[in-house]
N, CA and C atoms as a LAMMPS dump frame, in Angstrom:
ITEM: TIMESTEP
0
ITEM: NUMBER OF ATOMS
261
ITEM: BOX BOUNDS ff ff ff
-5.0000000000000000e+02 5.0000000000000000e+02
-5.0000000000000000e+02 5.0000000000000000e+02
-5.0000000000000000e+02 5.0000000000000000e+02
ITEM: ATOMS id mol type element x y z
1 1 1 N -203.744 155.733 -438.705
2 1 2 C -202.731 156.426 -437.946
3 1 3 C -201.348 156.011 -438.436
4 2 1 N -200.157 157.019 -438.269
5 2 2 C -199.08 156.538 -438.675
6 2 3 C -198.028 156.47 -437.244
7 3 1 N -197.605 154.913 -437.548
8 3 2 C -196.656 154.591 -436.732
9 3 3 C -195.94 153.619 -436.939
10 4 1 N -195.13 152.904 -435.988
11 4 2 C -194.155 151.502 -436.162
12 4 3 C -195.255 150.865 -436.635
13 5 1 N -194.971 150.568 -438.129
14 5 2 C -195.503 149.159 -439.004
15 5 3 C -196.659 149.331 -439.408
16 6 1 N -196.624 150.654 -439.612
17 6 2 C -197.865 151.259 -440.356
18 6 3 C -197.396 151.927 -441.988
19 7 1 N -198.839 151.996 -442.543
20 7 2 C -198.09 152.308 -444.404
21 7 3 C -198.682 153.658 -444.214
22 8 1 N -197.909 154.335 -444.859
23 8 2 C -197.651 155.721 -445.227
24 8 3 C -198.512 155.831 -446.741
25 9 1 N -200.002 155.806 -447.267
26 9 2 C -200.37 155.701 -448.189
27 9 3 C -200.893 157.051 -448.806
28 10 1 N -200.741 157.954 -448.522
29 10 2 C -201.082 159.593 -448.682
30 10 3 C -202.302 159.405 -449.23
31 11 1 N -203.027 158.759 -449.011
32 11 2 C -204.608 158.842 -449.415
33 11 3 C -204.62 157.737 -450.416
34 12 1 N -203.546 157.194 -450.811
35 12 2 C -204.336 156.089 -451.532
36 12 3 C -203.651 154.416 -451.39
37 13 1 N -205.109 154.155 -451.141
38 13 2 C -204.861 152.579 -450.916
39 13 3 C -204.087 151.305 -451.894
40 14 1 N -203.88 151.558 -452.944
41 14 2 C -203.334 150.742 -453.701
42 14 3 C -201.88 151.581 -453.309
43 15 1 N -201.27 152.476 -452.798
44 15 2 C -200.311 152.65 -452.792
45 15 3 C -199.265 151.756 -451.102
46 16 1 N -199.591 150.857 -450.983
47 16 2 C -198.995 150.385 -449.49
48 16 3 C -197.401 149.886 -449.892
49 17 1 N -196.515 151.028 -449.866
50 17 2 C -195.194 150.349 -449.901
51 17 3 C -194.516 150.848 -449.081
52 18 1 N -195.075 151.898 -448.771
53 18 2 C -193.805 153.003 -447.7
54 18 3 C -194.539 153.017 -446.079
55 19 1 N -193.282 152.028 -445.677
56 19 2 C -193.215 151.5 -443.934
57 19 3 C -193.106 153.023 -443.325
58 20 1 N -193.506 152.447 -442.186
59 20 2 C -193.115 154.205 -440.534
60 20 3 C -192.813 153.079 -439.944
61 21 1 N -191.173 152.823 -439.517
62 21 2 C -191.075 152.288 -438.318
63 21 3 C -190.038 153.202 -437.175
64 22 1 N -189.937 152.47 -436.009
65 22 2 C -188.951 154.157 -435.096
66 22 3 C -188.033 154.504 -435.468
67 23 1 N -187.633 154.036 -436.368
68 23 2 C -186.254 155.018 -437.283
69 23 3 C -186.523 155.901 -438.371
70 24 1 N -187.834 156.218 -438.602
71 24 2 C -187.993 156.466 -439.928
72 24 3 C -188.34 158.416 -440.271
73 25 1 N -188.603 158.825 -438.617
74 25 2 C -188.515 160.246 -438.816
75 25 3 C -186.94 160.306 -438.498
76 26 1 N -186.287 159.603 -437.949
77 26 2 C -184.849 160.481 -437.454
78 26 3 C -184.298 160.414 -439.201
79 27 1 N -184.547 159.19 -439.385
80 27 2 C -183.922 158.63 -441.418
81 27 3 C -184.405 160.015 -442.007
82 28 1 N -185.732 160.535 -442.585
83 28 2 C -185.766 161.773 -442.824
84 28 3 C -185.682 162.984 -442.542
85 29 1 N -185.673 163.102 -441.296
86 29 2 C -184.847 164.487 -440.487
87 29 3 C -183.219 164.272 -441.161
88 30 1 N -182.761 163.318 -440.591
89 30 2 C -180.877 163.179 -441.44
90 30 3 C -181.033 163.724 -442.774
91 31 1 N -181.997 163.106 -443.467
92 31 2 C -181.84 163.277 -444.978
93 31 3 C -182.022 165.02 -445.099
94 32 1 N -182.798 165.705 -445.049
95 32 2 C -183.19 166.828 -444.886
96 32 3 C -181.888 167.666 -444.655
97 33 1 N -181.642 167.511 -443.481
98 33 2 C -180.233 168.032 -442.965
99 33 3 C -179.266 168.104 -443.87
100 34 1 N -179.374 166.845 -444.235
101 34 2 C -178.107 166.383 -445.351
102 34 3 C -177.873 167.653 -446.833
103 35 1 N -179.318 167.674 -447.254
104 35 2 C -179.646 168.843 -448.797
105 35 3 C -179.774 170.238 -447.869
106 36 1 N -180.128 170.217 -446.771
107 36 2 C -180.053 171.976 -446.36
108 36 3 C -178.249 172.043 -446.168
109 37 1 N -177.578 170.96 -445.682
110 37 2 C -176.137 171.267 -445.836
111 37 3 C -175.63 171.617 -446.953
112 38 1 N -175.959 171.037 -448.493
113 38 2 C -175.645 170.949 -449.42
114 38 3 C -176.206 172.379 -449.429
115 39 1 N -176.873 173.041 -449.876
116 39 2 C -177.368 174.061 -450.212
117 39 3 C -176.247 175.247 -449.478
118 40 1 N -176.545 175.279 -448.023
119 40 2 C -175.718 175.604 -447.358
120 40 3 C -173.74 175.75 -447.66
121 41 1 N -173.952 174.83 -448.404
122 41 2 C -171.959 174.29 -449.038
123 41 3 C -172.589 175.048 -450.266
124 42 1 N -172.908 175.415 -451.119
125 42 2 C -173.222 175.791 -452.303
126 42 3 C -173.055 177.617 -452.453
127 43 1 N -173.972 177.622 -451.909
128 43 2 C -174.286 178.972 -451.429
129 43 3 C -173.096 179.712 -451.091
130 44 1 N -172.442 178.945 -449.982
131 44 2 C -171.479 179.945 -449.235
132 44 3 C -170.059 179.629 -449.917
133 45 1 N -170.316 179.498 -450.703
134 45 2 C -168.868 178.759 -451.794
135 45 3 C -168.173 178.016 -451.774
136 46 1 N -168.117 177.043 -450.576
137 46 2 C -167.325 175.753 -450.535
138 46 3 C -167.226 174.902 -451.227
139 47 1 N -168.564 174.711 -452.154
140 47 2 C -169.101 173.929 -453.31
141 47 3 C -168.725 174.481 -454.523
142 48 1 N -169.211 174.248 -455.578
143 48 2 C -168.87 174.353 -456.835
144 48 3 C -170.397 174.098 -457.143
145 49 1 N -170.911 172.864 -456.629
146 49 2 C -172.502 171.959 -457.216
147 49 3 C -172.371 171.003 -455.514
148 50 1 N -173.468 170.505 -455.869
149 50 2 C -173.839 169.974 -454.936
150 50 3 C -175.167 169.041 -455.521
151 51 1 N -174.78 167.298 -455.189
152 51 2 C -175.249 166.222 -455
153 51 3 C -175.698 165.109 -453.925
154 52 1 N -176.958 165.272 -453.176
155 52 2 C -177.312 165.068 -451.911
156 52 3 C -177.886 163.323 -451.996
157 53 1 N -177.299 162.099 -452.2
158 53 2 C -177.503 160.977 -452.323
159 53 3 C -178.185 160.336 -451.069
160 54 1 N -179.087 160.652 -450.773
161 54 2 C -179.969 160.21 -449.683
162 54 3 C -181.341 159.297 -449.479
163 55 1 N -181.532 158.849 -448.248
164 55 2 C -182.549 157.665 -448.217
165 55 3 C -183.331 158.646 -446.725
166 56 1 N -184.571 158.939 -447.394
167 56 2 C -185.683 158.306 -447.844
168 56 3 C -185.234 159.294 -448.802
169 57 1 N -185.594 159.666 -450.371
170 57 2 C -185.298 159.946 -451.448
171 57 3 C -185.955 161.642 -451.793
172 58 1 N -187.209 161.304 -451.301
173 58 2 C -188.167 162.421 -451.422
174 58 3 C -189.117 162.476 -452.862
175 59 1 N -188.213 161.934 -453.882
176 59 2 C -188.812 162.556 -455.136
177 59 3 C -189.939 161.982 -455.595
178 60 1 N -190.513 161.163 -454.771
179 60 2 C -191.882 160.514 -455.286
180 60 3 C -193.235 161.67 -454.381
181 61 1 N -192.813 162.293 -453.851
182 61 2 C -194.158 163.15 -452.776
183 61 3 C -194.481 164.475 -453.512
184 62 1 N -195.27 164.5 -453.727
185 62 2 C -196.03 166.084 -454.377
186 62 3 C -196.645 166.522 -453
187 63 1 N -197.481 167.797 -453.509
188 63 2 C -197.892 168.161 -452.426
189 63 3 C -199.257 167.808 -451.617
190 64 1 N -199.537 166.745 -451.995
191 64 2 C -200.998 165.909 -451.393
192 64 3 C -200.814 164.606 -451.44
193 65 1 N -199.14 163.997 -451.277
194 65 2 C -199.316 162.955 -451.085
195 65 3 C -198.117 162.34 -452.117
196 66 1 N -198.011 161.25 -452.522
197 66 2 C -197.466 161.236 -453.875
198 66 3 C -197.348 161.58 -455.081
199 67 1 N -197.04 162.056 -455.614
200 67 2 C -197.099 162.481 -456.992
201 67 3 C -197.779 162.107 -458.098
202 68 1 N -198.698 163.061 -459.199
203 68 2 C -199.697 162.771 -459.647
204 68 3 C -199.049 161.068 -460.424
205 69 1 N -198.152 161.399 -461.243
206 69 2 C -197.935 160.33 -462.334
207 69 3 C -196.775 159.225 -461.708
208 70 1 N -196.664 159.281 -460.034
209 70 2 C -196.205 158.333 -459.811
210 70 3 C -196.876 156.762 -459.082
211 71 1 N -196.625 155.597 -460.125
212 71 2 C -197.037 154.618 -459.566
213 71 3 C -196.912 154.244 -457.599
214 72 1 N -195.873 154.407 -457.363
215 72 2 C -196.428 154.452 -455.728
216 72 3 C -195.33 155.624 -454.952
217 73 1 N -195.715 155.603 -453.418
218 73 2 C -195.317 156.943 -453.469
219 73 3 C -193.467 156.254 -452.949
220 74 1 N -193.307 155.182 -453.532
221 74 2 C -191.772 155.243 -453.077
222 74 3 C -190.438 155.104 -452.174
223 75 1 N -191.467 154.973 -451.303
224 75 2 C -190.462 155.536 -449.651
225 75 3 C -189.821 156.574 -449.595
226 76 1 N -190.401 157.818 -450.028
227 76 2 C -190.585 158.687 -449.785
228 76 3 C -191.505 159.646 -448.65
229 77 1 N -191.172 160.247 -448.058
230 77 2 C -192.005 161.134 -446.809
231 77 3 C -192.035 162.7 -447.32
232 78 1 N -190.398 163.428 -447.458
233 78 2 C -191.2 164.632 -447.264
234 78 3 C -189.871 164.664 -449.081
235 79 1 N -190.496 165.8 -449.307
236 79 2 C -190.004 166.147 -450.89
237 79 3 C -188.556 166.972 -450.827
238 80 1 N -187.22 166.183 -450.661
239 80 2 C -186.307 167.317 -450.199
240 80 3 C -185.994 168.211 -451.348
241 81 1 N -185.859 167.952 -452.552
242 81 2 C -185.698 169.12 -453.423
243 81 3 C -186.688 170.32 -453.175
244 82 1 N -188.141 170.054 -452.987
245 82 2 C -188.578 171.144 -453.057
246 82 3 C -188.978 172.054 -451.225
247 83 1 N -187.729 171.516 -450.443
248 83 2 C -187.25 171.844 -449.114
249 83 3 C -186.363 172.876 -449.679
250 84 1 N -185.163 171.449 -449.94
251 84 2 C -183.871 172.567 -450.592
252 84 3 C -183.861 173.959 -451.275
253 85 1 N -185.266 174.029 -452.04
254 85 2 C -185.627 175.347 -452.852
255 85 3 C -186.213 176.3 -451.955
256 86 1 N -187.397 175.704 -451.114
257 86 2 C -187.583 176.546 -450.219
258 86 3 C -186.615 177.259 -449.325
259 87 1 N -185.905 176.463 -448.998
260 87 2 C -184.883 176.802 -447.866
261 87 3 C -183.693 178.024 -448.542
């Protein structure tokens, strides 16, 4: 189960680096927010480009977990670039 002080291992056990403690959905909800703003500033022309420097990072999560060729999944939760694209 995932919760305070539990590892986030997307199916695999040698991967135990990425904590859930009670800050850690609001930390990626912010982050999220943060690249749909950017997108949002981009789009509607306020931007020029747009660079979203955020924690939890995202770029280690594929879509079953961590990413095939990454050694662990990072502290990473949800994948914001491929949010940002969706979105």
């Amino acid at each position: 189960s995932v919760g305070p002080g539990s590892v986030m291992s997307a199916g695999h056990d040698e991967c135990n680096d990425t904590l859930v403690t009670h800050g850690t959905l609001q930390a990626v909800l912010s982050a999220i927010h943060v690249v749909k703003s950017g997108v949002d500033g981009v789009l509607g022309n306020r931007f020029a480009n747009g660079f979203c420097c955020v924690r939890p990072p995202g770029h280690h999560v594929g879509r079953d977990g961590r990413t095939e060729d990454a050694p662990t999944q990072g502290f990473c939760f949800f994948n914001n670039v491929a949010i940002a694209a969706k979105y």
